[in-house]
C-alpha positions as CSV (number, residue, x, y, z in Angstrom):
1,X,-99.4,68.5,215.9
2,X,-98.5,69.5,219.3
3,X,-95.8,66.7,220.0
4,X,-94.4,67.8,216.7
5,X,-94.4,71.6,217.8
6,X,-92.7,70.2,221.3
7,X,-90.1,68.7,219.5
8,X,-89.4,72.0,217.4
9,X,-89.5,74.0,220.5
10,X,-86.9,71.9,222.3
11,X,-84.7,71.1,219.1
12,X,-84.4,74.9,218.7
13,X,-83.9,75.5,222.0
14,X,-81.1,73.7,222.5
15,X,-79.6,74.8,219.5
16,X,-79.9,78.1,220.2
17,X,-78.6,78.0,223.6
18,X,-75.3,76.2,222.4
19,X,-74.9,79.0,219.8
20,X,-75.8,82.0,222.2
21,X,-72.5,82.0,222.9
22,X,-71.0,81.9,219.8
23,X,-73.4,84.5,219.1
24,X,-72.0,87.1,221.6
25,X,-68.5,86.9,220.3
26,X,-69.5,87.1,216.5
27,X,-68.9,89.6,214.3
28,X,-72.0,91.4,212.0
29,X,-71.8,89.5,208.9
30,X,-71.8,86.1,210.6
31,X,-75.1,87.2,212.3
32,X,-76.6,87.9,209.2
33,X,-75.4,84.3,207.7
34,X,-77.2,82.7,210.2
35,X,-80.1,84.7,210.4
36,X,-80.4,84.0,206.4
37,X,-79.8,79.8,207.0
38,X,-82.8,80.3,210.0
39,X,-84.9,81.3,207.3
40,X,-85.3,78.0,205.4
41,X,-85.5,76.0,208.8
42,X,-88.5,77.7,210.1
43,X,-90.0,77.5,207.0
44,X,-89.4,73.8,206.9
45,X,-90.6,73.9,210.9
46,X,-93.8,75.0,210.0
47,X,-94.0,73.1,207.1
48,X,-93.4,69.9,209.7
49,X,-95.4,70.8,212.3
50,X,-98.6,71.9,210.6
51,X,-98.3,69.2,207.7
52,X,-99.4,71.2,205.1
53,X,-98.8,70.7,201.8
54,X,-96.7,73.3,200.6
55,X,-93.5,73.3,198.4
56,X,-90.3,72.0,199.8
57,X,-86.8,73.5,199.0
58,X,-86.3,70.6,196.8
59,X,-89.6,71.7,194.7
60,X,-88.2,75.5,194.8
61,X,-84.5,74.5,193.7
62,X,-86.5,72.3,190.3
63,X,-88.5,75.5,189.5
64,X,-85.6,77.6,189.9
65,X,-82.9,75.5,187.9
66,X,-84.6,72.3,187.1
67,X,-85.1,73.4,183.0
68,X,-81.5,74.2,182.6
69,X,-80.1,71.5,184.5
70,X,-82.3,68.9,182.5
71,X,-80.8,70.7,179.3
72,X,-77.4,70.2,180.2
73,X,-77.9,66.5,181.0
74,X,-79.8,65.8,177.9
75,X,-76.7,68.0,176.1
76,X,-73.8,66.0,177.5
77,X,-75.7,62.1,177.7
78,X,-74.3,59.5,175.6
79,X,-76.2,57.4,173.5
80,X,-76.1,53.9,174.9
């Protein structure tokens, strides 16, 4: 677990330092893009570096269109 966190903390950090400056010159709605696609990688960070079980985005993308999209596929399949 701690190797894993290590390789978090320095994956971020070098990410973050290459977009620090980006960052300074951005305007307010591109901060708050990438503060909303930060939320999904921490989640998946902790996800990674505790091992837990929980859902992953693919599990939350089935429960939130998984029924319809299984509908249209069964709508447009051809019979073989």
């Amino acid at each position: 677990m701690v190797v894993r966190a290590l390789l978090i903390i320095i994956l971020t950090g070098v990410l973050f330092a290459y977009d620090y400056r980006l960052w300074k010159s951005s305007k307010r709605k591109d901060r708050i893009v990438y503060a909303l696609l930060t939320v999904p990688a921490v989640y998946l960070a902790i996800i990674y570096v505790t091992g837990v079980d929980w859902p992953n985005l693919d599990d939350f993308a089935e429960l939130g269109v998984g029924r319809a999209a299984k509908s249209i596929v069964n709508a447009i399949k051809l019979p073989s």
